[in-house]
SERO-4910 file (N, C-alpha, C, O; in steps of 0.05 Angstrom, whole numbers):
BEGIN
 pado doro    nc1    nc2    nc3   cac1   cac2   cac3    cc1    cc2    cc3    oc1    oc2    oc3
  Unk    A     -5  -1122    866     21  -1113    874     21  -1082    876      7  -1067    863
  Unk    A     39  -1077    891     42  -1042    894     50  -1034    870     67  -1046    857
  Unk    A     37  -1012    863     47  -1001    840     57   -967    847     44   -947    847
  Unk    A     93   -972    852    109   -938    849    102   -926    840     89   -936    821
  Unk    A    103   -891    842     93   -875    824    124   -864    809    146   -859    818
  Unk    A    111   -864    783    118   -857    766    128   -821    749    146   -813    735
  Unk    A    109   -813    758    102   -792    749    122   -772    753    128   -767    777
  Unk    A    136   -756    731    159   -736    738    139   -699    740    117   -690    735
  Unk    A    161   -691    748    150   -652    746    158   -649    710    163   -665    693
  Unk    A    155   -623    710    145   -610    673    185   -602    676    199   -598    656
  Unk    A    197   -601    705    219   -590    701    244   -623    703    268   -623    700
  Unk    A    235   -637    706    243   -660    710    243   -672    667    262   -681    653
  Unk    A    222   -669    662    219   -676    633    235   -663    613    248   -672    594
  Unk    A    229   -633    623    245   -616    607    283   -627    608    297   -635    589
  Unk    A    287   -623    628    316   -632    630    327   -667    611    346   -670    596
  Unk    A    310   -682    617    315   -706    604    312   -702    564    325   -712    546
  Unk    A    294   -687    565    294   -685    531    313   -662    516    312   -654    493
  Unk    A    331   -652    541    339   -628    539    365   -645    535    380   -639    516
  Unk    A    370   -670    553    394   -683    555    398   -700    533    420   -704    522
  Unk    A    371   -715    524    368   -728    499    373   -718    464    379   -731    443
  Unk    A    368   -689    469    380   -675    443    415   -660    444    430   -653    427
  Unk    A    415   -662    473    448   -663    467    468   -683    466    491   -682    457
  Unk    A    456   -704    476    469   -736    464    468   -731    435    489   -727    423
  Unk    A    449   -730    423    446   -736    401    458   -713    376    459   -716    351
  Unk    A    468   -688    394    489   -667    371    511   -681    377    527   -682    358
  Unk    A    520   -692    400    545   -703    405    551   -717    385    572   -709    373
  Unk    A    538   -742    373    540   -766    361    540   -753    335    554   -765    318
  Unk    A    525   -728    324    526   -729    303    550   -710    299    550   -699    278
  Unk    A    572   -705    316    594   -693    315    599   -668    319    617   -655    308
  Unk    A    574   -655    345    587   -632    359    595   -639    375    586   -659    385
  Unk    A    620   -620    388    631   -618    411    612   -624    439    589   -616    441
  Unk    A    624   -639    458    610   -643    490    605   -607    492    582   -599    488
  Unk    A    627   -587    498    618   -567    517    600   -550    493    587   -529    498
  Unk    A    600   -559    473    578   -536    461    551   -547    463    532   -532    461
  Unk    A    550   -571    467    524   -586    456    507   -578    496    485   -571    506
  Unk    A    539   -584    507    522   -574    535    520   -539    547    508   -532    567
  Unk    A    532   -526    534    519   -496    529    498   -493    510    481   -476    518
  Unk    A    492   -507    482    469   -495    481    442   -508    493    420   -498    490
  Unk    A    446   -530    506    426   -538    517    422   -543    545    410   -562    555
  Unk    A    435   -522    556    438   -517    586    440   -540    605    424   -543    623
  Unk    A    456   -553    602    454   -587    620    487   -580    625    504   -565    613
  Unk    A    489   -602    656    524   -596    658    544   -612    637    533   -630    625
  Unk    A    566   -609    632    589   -626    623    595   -654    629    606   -672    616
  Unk    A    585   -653    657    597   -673    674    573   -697    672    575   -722    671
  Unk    A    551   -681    671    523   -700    669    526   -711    631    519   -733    622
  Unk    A    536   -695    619    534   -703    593    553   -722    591    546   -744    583
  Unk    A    582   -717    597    600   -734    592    591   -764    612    602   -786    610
  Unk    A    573   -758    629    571   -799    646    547   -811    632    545   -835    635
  Unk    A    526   -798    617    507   -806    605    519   -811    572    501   -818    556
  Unk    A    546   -807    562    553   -815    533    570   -847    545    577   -867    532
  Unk    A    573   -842    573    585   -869    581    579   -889    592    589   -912    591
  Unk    A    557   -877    604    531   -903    612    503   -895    608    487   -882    622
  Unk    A    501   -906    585    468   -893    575    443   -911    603    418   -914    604
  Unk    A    457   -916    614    430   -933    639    445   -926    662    458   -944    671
  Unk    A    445   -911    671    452   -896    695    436   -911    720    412   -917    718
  Unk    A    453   -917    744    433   -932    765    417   -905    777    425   -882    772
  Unk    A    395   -910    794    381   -887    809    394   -878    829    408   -893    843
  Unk    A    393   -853    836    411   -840    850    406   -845    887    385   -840    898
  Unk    A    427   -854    901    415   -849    930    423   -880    929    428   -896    910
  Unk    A    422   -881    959    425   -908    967    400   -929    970    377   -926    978
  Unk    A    415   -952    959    385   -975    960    373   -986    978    380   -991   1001
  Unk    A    346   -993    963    335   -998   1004    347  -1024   1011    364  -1038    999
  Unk    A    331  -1028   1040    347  -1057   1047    330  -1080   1032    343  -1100   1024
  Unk    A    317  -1080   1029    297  -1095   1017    304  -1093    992    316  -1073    984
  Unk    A    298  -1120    974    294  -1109    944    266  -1099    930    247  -1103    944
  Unk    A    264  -1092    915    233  -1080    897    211  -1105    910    192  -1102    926
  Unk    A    222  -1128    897    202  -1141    904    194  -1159    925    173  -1171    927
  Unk    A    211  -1159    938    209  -1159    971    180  -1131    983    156  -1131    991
  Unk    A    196  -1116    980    173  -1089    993    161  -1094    987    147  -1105   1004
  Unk    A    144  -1096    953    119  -1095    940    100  -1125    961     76  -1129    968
  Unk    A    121  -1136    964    105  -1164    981    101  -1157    997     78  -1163   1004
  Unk    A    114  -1139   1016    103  -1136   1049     87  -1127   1056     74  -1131   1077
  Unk    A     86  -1096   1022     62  -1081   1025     41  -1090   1019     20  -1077   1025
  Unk    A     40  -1113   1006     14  -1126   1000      3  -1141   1031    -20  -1136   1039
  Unk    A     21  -1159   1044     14  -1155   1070     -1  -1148   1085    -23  -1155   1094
  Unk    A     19  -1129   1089     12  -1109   1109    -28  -1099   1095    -47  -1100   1111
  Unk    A    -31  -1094   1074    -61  -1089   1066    -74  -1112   1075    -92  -1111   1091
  Unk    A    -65  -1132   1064    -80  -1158   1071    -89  -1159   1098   -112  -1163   1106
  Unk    A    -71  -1156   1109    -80  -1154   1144   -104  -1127   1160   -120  -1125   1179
  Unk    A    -96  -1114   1143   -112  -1088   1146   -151  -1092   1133   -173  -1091   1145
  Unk    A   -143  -1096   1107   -175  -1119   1095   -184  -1140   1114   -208  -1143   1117
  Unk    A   -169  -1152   1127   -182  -1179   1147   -190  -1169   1177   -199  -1182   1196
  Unk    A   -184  -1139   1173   -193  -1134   1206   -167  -1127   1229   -168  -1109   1246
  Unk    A   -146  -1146   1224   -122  -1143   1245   -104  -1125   1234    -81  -1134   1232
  Unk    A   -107  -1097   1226    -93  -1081   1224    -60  -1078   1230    -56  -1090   1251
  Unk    A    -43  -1070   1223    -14  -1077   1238     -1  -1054   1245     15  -1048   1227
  Unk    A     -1  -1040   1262     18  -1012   1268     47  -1012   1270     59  -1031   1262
  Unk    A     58   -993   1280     85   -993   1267    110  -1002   1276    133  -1000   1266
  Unk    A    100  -1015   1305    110  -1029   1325    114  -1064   1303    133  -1079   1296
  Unk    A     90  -1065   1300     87  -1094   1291    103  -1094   1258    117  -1112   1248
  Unk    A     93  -1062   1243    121  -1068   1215    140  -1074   1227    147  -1097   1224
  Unk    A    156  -1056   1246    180  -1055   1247    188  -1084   1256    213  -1084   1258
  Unk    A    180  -1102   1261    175  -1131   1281    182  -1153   1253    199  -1170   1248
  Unk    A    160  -1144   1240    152  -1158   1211    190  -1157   1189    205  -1172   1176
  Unk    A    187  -1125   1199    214  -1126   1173    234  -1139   1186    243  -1156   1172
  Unk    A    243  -1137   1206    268  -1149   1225    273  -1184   1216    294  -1196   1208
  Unk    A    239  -1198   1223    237  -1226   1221    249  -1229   1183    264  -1246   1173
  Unk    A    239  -1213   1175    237  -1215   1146    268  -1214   1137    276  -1225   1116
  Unk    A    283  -1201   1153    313  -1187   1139    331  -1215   1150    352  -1223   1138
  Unk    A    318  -1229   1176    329  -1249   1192    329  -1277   1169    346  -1294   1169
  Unk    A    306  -1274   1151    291  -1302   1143    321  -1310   1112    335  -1329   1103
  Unk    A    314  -1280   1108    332  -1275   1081    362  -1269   1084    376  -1262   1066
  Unk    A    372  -1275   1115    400  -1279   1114    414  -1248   1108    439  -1246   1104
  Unk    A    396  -1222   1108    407  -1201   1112    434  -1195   1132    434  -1209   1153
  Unk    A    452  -1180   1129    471  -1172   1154    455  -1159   1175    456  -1166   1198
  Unk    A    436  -1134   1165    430  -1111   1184    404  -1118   1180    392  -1120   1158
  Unk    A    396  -1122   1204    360  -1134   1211    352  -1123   1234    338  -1134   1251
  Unk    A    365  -1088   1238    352  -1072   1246    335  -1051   1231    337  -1050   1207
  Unk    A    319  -1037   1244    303  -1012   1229    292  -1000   1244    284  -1008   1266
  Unk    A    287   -977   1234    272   -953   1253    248   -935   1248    229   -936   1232
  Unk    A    253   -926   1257    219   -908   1242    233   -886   1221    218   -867   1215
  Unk    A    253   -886   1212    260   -870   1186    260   -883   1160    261   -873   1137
  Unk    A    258   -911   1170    259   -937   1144    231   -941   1138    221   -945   1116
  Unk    A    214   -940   1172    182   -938   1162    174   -919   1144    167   -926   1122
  Unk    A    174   -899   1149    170   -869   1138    175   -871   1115    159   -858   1102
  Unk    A    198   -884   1099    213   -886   1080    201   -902   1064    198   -897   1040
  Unk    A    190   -925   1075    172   -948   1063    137   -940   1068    121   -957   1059
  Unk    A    132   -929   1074    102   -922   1065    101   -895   1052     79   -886   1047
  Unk    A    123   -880   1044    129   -864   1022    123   -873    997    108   -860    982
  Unk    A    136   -901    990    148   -917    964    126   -923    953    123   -926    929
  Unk    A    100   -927    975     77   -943    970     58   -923    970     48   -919    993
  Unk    A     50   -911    955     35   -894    953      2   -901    954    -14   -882    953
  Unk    A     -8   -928    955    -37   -945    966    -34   -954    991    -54   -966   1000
  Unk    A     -9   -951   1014     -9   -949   1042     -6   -928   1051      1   -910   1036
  Unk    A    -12   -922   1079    -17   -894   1091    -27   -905   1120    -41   -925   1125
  Unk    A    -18   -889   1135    -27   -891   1173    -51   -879   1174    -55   -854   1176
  Unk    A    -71   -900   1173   -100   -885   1193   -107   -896   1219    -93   -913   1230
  Unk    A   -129   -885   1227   -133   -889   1254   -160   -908   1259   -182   -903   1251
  Unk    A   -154   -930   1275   -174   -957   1271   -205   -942   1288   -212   -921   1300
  Unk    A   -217   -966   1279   -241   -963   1305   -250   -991   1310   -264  -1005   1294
  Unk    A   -239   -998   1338   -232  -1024   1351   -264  -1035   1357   -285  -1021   1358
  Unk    A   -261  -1060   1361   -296  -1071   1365   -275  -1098   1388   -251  -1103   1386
  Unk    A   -297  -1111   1409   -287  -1136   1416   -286  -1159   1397   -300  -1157   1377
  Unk    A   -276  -1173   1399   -275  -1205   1384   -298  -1207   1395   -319  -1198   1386
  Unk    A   -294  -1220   1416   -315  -1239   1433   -345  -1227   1424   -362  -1243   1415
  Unk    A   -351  -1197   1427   -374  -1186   1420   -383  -1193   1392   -402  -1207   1387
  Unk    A   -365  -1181   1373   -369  -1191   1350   -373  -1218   1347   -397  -1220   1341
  Unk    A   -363  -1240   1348   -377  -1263   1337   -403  -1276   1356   -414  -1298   1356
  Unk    A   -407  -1252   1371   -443  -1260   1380   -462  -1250   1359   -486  -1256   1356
  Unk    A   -451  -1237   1347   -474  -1220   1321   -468  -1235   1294   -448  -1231   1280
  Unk    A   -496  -1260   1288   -486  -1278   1268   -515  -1272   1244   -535  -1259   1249
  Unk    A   -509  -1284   1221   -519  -1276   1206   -551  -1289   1208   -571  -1277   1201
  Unk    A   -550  -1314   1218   -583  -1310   1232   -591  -1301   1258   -610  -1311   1269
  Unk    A   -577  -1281   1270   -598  -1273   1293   -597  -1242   1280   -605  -1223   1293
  Unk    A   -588  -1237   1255   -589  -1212   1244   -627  -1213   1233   -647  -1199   1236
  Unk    A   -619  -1245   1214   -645  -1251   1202   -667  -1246   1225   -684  -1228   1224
  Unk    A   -667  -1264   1246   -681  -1264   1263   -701  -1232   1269   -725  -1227   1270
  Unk    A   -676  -1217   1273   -685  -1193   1280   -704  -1178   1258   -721  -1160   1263
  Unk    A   -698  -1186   1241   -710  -1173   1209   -739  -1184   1209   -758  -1170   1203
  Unk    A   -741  -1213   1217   -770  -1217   1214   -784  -1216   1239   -805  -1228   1243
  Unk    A   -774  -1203   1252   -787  -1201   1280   -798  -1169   1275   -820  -1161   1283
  Unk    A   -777  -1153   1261   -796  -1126   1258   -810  -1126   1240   -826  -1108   1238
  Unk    A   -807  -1144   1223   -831  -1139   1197   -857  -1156   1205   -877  -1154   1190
  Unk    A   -858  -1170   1225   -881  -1181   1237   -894  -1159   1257   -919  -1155   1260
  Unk    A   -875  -1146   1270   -885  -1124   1298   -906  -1095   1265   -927  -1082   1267
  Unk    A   -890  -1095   1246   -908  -1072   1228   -926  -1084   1222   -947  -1070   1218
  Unk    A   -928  -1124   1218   -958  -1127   1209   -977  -1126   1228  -1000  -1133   1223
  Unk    A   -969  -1118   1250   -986  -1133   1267  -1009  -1091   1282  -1026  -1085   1299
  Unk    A   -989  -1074   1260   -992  -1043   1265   -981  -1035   1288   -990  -1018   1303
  Unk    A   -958  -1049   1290   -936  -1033   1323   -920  -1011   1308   -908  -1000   1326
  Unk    A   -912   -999   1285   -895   -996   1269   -912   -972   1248   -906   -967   1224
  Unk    A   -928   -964   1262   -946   -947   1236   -949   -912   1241   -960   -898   1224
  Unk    A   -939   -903   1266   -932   -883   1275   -906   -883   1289   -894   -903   1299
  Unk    A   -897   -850   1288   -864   -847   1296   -876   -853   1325   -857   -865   1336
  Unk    A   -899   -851   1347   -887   -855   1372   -890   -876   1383   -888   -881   1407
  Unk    A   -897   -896   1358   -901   -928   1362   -859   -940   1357   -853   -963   1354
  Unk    A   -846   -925   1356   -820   -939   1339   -800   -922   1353   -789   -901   1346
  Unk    A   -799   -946   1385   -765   -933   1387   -749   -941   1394   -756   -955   1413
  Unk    A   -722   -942   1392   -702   -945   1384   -675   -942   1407   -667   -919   1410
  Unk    A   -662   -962   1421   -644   -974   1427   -614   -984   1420   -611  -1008   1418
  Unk    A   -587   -961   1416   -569   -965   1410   -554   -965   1423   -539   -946   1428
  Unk    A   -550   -995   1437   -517  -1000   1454   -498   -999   1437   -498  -1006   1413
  Unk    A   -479   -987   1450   -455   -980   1443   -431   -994   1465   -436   -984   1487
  Unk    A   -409  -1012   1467   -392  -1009   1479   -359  -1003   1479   -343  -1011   1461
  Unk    A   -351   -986   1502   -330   -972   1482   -295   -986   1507   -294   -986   1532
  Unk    A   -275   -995   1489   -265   -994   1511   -239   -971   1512   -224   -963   1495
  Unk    A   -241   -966   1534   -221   -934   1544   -196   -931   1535   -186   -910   1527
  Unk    A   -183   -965   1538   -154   -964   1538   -148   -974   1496   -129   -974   1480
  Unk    A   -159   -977   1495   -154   -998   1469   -161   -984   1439   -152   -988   1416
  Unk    A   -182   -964   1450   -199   -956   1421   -191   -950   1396   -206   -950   1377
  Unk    A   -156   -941   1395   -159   -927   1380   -123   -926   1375   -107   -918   1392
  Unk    A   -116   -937   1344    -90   -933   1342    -82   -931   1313    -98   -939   1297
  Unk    A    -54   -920   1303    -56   -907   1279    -42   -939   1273    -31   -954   1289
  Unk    A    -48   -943   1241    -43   -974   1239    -34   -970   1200    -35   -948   1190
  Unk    A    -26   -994   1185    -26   -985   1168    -50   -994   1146    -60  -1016   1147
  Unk    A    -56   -979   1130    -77   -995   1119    -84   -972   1089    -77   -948   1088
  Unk    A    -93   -982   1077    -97   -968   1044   -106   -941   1047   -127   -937   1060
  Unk    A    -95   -925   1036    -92   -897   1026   -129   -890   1018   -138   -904   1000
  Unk    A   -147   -869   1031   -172   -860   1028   -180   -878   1047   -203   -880   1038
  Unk    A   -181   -895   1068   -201   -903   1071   -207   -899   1096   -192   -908   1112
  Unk    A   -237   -881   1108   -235   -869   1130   -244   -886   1155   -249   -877   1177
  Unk    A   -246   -918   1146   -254   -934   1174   -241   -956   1171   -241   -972   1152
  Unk    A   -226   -956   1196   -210   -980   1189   -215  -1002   1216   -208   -992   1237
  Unk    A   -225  -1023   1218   -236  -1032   1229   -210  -1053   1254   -185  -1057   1252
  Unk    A   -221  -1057   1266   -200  -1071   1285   -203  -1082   1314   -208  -1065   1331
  Unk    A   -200  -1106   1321   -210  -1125   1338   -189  -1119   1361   -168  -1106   1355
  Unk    A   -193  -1126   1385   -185  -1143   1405   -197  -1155   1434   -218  -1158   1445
  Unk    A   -174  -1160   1438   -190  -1181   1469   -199  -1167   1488   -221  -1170   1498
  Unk    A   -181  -1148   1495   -189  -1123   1513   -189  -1134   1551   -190  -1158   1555
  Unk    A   -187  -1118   1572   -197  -1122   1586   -221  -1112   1592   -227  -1089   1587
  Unk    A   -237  -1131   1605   -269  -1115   1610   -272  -1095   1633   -290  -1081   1640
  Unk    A   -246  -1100   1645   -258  -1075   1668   -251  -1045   1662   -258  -1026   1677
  Unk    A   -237  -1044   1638   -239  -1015   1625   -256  -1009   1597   -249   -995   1578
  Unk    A   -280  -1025   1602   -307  -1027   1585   -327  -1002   1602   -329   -998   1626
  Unk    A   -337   -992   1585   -360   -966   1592   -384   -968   1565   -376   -960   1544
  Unk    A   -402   -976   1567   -433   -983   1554   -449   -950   1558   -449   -936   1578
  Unk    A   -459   -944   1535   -472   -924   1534   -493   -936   1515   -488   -950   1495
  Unk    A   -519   -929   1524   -548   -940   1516   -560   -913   1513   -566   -903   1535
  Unk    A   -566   -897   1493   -582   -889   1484   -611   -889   1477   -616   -904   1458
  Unk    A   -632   -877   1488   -666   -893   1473   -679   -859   1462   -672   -837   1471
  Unk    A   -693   -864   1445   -706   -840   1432   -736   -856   1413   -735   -881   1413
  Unk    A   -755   -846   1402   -770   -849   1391   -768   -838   1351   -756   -818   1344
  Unk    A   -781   -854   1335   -774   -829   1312   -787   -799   1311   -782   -782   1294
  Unk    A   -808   -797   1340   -821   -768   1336   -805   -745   1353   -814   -723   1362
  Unk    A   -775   -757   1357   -763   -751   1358   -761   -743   1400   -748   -723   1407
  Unk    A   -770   -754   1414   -763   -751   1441   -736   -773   1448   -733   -796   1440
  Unk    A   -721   -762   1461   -710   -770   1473   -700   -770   1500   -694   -749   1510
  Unk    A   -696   -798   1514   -695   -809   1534   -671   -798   1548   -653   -785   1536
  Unk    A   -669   -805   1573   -635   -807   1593   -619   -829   1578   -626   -852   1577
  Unk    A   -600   -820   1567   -583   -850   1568   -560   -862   1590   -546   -851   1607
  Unk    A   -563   -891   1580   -553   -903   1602   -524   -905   1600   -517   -914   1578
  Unk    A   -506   -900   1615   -487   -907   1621   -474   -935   1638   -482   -939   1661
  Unk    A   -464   -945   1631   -457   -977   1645   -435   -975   1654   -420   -987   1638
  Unk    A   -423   -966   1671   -390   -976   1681   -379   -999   1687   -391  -1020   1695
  Unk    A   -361   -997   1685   -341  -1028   1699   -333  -1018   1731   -322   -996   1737
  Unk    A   -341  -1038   1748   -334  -1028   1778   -355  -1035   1799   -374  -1049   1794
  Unk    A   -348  -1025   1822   -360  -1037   1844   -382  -1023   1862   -401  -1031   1875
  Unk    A   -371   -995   1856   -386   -968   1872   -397   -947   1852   -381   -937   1836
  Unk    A   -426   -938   1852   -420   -910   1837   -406   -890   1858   -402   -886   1882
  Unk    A   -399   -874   1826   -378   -852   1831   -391   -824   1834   -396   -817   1811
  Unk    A   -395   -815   1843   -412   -787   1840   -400   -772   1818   -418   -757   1810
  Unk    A   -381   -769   1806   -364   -748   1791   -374   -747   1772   -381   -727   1759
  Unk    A   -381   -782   1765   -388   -792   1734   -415   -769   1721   -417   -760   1698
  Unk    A   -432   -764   1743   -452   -755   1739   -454   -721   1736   -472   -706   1726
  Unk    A   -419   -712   1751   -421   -680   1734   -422   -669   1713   -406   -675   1695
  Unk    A   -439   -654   1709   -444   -635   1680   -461   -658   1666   -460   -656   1641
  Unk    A   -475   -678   1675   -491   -688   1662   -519   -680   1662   -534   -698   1655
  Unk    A   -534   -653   1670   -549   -638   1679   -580   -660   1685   -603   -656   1680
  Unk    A   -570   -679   1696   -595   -705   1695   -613   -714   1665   -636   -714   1659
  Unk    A   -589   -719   1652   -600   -729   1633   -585   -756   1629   -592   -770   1610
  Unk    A   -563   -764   1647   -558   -793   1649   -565   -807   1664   -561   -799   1686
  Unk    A   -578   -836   1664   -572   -863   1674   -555   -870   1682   -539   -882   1668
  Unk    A   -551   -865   1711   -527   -885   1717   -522   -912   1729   -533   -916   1751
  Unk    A   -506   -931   1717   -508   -956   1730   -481   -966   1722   -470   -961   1701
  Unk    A   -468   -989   1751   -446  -1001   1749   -450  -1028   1754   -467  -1031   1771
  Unk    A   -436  -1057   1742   -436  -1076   1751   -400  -1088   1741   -383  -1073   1732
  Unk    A   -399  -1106   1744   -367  -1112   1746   -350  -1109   1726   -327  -1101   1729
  Unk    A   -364  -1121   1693   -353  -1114   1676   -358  -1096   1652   -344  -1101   1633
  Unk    A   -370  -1081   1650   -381  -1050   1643   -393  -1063   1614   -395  -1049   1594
  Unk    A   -400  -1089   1614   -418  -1093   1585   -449  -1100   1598   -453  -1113   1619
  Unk    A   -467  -1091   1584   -498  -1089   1593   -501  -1122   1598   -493  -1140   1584
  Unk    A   -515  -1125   1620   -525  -1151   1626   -566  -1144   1637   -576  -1125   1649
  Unk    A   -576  -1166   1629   -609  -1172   1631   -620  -1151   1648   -639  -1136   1644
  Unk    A   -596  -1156   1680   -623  -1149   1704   -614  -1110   1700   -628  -1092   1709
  Unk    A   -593  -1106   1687   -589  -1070   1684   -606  -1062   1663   -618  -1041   1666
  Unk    A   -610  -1073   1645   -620  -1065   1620   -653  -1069   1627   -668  -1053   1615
  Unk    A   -663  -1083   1642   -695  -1083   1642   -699  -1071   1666   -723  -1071   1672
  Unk    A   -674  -1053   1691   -681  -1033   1708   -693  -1014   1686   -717  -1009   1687
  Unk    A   -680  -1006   1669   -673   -986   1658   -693   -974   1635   -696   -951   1626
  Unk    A   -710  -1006   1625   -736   -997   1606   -755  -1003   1630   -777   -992   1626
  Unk    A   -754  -1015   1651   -776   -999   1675   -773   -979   1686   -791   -970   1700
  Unk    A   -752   -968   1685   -754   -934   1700   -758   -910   1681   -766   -888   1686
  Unk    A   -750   -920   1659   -744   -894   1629   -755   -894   1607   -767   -875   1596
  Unk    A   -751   -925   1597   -771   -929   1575   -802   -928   1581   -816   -912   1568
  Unk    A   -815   -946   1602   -837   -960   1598   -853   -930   1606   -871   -926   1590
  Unk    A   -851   -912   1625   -865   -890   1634   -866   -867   1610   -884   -851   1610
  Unk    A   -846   -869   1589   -848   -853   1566   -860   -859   1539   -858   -844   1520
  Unk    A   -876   -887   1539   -884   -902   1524   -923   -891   1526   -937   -901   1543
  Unk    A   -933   -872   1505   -964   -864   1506   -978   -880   1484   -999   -870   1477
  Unk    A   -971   -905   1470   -982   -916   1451   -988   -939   1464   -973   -948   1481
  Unk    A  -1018   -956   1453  -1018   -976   1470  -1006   -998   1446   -996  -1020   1450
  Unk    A  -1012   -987   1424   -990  -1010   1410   -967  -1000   1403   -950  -1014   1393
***
């Protein structure tokens, strides 16, 4: 559960123990205005605290009760831990259904109630995701990870793996344009916050990187989504990109083995 902060200022403390020793000359039979001259507190604060020693908190209550919020904020994390992050479109969505469920009158809200409510919660906070596909993701499973693991530890027995210009290295990346990137809510420090969707593919762009560990590196490839290259794509890229387009800008077989026959395989001086 969320846990409020607690914690007062040194001038916040002072006043309360300042107010607690003038209750207590009162009772033992000094006067209200002396007990609140010598201990600098008002009259008015002295005289409602000899009349209600539990004073409610000041300011108006939220719409929610304590433990209502503490649940949503738990939530709202929960969703953020599983990947589907929720931004502030989707709180504000969440609290409405929520104020609806519980028979509230007013089951509107705005972004001053948000603001207000990730204040309260001091382990929530707005960061900024970094989106992956679904679909991509559950092609990467925990045996073709294995797979891959004993496929390089067989390529080092076999001495492919025993020099930096024997070992290099291939990092697709795909990014999409419209989707990448949105402020969401999710636990306080944490600088990656992960986050799925469906996406469309024709605003998909693949960047393939190749280098060696002796440190050369290759053109990388660029993949677009589309029908024509663009000449533009290629300004200020001083010919150090690859360029290639096919319909949905994620790397497919016949681009990716142009691409280690034109770049990789001619930069390759080891015969193992």
């Amino acid at each position: 559960m969320a846990v409020r902060s607690q914690l007062k200022t040194a001038f916040q403390v002072h006043q309360e123990l300042s107010l607690e020793a003038a209750i207590h000359e009162v009772k033992n039979g000094q006067s209200q205005a002396s007990a609140a001259k010598i201990y600098r507190i008002s009259r008015t604060t002295l005289r409602n605290r000899l009349q209600n020693s539990t004073p409610s908190s000041v300011g108006a209550p939220t719409k929610f009760a304590s433990h209502e919020e503490d649940r949503l904020a738990e939530f709202f994390l929960a969703c953020s831990d599983q990947g589907v992050p929720l931004n502030r479109y989707h709180c504000l969505q969440i609290f409405s259904e929520v104020a609806i469920e519980l028979g509230m009158q007013s089951t509107t809200f705005n972004d001053a109630f948000f603001n207000r409510f990730i204040s309260r919660h001091p382990d929530v906070s707005l960061r900024i995701t970094h989106a992956s596909n679904r679909k991509k993701d559950r092609e990467w499973t925990t045996e073709l990870c294995e797979e891959y693991i004993s496929r390089l530890r067989s390529l080092f027995d076999r001495g492919f793996l025993e020099r930096p210009e024997q070992v290099w290295n291939l990092d697709e990346t795909a990014f999409d344009t419209s989707e990448m990137y949105d402020r969401v809510v999710a636990r306080k420090g944490v600088n990656q916050i992960p986050s799925q969707f469906d996406g469309n593919e024709k605003q998909c762009v693949t960047i393939l990187p190749c280098g060696n560990a002796a440190g050369v590196q290759l053109k990388f490839m660029a993949l677009y989504a589309g029908k024509v290259h663009v000449q533009s794509r290629l300004d200020d890229t001083f010919g150090l990109c690859y360029h290639a387009v096919n319909s949905s800008g994620y790397m497919d077989t016949v681009h990716f083995a142009n691409y280690i026959r034109k770049e990789v395989f001619p930069a390759i001086n080891e015969l193992k």
